[in-house]
C-alpha positions as CSV (number, residue, x, y, z in Angstrom):
1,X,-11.1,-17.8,17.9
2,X,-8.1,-20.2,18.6
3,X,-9.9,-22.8,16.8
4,X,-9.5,-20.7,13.0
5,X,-5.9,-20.4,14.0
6,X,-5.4,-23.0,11.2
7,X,-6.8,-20.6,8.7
8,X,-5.6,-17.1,10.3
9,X,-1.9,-18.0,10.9
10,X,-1.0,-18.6,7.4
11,X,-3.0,-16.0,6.2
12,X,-1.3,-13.8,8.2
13,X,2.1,-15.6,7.5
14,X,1.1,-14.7,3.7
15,X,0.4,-11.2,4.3
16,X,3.8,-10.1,6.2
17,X,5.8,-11.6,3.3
18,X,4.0,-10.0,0.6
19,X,4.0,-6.7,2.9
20,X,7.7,-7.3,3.0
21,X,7.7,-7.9,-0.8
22,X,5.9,-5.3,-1.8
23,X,8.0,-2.8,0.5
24,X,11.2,-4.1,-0.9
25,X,10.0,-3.3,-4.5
26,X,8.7,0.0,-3.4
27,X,12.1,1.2,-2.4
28,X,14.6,-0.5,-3.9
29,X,13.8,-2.1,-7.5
30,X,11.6,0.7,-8.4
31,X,14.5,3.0,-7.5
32,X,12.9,5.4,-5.6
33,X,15.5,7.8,-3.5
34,X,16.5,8.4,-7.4
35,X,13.4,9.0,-9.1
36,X,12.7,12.3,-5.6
37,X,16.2,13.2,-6.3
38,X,15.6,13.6,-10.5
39,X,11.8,14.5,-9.7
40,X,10.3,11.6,-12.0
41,X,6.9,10.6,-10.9
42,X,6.9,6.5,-10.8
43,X,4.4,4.6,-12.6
44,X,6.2,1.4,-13.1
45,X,6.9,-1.7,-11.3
46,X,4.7,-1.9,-8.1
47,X,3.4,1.7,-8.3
48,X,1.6,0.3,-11.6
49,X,-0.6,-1.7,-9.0
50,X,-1.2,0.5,-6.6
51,X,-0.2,4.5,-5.8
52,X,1.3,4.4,-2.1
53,X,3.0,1.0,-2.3
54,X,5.1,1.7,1.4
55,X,2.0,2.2,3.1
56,X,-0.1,-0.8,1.7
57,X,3.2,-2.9,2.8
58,X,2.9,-1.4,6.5
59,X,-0.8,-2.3,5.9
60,X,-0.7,-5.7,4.8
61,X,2.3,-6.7,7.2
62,X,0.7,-5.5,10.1
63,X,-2.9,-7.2,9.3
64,X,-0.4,-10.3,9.1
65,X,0.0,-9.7,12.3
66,X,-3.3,-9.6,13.7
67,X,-4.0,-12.9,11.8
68,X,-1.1,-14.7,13.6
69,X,-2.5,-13.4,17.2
70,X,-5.8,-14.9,16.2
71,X,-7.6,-11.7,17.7
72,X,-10.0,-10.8,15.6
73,X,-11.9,-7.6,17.9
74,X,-8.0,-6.1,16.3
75,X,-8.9,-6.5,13.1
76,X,-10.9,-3.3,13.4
77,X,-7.4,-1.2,13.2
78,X,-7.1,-2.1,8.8
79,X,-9.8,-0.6,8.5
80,X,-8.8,2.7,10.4
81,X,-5.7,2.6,9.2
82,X,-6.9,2.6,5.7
83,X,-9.4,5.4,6.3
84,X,-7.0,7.5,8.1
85,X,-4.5,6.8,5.6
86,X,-7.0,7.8,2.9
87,X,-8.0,10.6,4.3
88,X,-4.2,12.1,4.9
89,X,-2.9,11.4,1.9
90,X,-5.7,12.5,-0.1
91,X,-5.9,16.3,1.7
92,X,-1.6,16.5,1.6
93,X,0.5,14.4,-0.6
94,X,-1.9,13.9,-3.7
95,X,-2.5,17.5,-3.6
96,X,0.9,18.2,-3.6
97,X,1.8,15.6,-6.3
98,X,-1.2,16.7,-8.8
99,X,0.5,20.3,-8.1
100,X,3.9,19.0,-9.0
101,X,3.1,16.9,-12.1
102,X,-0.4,17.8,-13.2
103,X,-2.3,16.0,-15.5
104,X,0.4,13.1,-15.5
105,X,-0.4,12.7,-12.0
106,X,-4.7,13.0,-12.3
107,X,-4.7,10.2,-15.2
108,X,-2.3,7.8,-12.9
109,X,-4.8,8.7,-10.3
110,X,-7.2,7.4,-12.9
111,X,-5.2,4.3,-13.7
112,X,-4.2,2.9,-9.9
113,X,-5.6,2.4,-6.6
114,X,-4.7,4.7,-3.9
115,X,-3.8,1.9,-1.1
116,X,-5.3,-1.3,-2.6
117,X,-3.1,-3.4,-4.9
118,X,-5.1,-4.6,-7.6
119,X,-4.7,-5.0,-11.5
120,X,-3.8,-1.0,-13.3
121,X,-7.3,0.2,-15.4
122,X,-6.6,0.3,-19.1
């Protein structure tokens, strides 16, 4: 697989930094530690494209990873990851946050993608 490293490294360059993007937004420009603290559910900024921005970062950052080691037998762990993921947050914090904020939460549900960033539904 060495030979594709010409296509996986900078893939996998890409995918750290917008893992490290997308982390940095999640936290810090979207405000979050204030939004828990006034108990505002966020819909704005990067949790407009995609509901659990922290964990897609840790995603996409670590598939970066992979990419740069050129081992592509690891590139079975995303995948897990993403179904675990889904599967975890789906039976304990959505529940708790439809609890919380009811219908505001089930129509953002609607709107944005639990893990995958991708353009908000109208």
């Amino acid at each position: 697989m060495l030979q594709l490293g010409w296509l996986f490294r900078p893939l996998g360059i890409a995918l750290i930094l917008i893992g490290v993007v997308m982390w940095a937004l999640a936290n810090f420009h979207s405000k979050l530690d204030e939004n828990i603290v006034s108990n505002t559910l966020v819909t704005t900024g990067v949790y407009a494209w995609v509901r659990n921005p922290i964990y897609s970062a840790f995603m996409l950052a670590c598939t970066g990873v992979l990419l740069l080691v050129c081992n592509l037998w690891l590139l079975i762990l995303p995948p897990l990851y993403w179904l675990l993921m889904t599967l975890l947050v789906s039976a304990t914090e959505e529940k708790w946050l439809r609890d919380l904020y009811g219908q505001q939460y089930v129509d953002y549900c609607a709107r944005v993608n639990r893990c995958l960033p991708w353009f908000p539904k109208k």
